[in-house]
Phi, psi and omega in degrees: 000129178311159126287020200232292201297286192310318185291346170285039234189284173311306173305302190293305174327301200282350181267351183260315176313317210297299199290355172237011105274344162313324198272313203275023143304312176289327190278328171300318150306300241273310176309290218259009153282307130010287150338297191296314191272301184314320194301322209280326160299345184276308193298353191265346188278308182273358167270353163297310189292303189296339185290298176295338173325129185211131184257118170285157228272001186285128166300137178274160199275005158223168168306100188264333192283330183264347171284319190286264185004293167345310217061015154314137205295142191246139153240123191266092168290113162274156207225123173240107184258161180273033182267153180056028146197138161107054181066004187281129201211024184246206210257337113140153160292142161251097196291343190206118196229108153268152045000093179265133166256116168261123192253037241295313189306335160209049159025054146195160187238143189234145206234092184255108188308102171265121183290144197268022163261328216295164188243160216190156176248091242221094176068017181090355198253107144325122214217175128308091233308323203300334206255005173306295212274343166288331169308295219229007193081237169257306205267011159284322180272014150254347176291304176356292174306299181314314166313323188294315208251328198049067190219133195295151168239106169284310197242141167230151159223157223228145181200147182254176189274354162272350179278279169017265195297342184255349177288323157290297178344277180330324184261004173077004172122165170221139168272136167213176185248125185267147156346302191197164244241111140192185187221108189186120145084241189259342161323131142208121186230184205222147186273151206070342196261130198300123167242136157239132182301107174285178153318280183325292191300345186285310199274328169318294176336292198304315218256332198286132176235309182321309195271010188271144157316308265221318172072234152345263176331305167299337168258356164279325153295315180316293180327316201264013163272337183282333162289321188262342179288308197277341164310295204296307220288302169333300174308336188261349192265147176239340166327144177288292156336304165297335191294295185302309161322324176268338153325243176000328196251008204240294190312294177311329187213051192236166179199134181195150149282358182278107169287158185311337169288308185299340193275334188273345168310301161303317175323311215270322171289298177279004173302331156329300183294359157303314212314302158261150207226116168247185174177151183221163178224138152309145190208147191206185217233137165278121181220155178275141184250097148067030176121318188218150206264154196217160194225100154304105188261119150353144178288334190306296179339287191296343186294309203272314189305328205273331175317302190277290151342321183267344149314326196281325206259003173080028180219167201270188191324132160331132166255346187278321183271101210223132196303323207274355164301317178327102177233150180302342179267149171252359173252015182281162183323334207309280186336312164315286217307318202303317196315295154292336167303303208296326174279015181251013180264162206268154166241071183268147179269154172215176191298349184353164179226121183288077226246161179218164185244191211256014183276347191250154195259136172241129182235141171256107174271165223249002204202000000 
């Protein structure tokens, strides 16, 4: 080989080192701005989240930290209050009660409805269920719950109706198929037909009941389509910017007992349980009360809505709500009894089979 070749040789060798290193030198940035924004979104994440935290003050009625451990089924009480929309600033009705049931193990989750009339007994006084978190708070509207269904509440998170409209907002609108044909407020949708919902329309959606046949009920499905919407779209955004937008927009109008572990627990652990979506509603009878109308559940009733929940969460059947408890008065004692009972039960998981009827409503998400 000449000298003149070998050194051309040589020269092209030190210049393709010389270029491959440039790239991972680039690539190496690229990695570690890349670091800087995941860190930097975590630590931003996780001061949000401690920003929202609020520990309710009711003990939970199991071991949660070994239920998360687990992967075990789980329950989330959501909570929608009517503070921060339509100017509203006092401490607010909960207009809107989920019961999230979570399943990792068979990636579904079941979203069991409380109508904000039913009625219920609160300190001795007949109430309305909405109004348990204006007596008490978060932690009123879950003894509340527990008393009602005799079902564990592990987790609750609180979000107002103006936290809505800025929370789709964030996430850039959401689609959903509305039920039925109306117009109310920033709404105007068409029954069947794919719509997609800014914040203002989302929250019209979420809020109209009068022109619904269903009334109530029919708008507690909206809700929890509007929820699983925002839900599907979150999950999908990977962007930096949104991510912090909704951040930003979860700090303002949020409240939770979940700490930044848990959620993150939940992320990675329970993600699954996005995939199918059942649902139910407690249903009751309307009757006047002192003046006002309430929507009464049955003891039968509340057996199957806690039946069907407790099932969901691996534990067996109620023993606290019991048919022969069951009275034509809605101020009868049964309630006290259920009340106190309920607070000495045990929560054991058992072999239960998860099984659903035909009353629940099933959505398959697409993601």
């Amino acid at each position: 080989m000449s000298e003149k070749k070998e050194k051309h040789m040589k020269s092209t060798k030190k210049s393709s080192k010389k270029i491959w290193w440039g790239a991972a030198i680039v690539v190496l940035l690229l990695l570690i701005g890349g670091g800087i924004k995941a860190y930097t979104m975590y630590l931003s994440a996780q001061k949000t989240i401690n920003q929202s935290y609020q520990k309710a003050k009711t003990p939970t009625a199991r071991n949660v930290a070994k239920v998360i451990k687990n992967k075990k089924p789980l329950n989330i009480l959501i909570l929608g209050t009517d503070t921060g929309a339509l100017g509203r600033k006092t401490t607010g009705l909960s207009d809107t009660m989920i019961v999230a049931s979570l399943n990792a193990q068979k990636k579904t989750t079941y979203m069991t409805s409380i109508p904000r009339d039913t009625e219920v007994t609160i300190k001795g006084t007949t109430e309305k269920i909405n109004s348990a978190y204006a007596i008490g708070g978060a932690t009123q509207s879950i003894k509340t719950v527990q008393n009602l269904l005799d079902v564990p509440v592990d987790f609750y998170v609180v979000m107002n109706m103006g936290g809505l409209e800025d929370l789709v907002k964030s996430v850039g609108g959401v689609d959903v198929t509305p039920p039925l044909t109306f117009k109310y407020g920033s709404a105007n949708v068409k029954k069947g037909v794919k719509t997609h919902l800014t914040g203002k329309e989302a929250l019209s959606y979420s809020r109209m009941r009068y022109d619904d046949p269903d009334g109530d009920y029919g708008r507690q499905k909206r809700q929890r389509q509007v929820i699983l919407a925002i839900v599907k779209k979150a999950l999908s955004i990977s962007s930096v910017t949104r991510f912090q937008t909704i951040l930003n927009s979860v700090k303002k109008n949020m409240k939770t007992n979940l700490t930044f572990n848990d959620m993150l627990a939940l992320r990675f652990s329970y993600k699954n349980a996005s995939h199918h979506i059942k649902s139910t509603t407690l249903k009751g009878e309307s009757e006047m009360i002192d003046g006002l109308s309430y929507q009464v559940a049955s003891m039968s009733e509340r057996r199957r809505v806690s039946n069907k929940i407790r099932k969901e969460l691996g534990l067996a059947a109620t023993t606290t709500l019991k048919e022969s408890e069951e009275s034509s008065s809605t101020t009868s004692s049964s309630t006290d009894q259920t009340t106190s009972s309920s607070a000495a039960t045990t929560y054991n998981y058992d072999s239960s089979t998860y099984a659903s009827s035909s009353d629940v409503t099933t959505q398959t998400a697409p993601y």
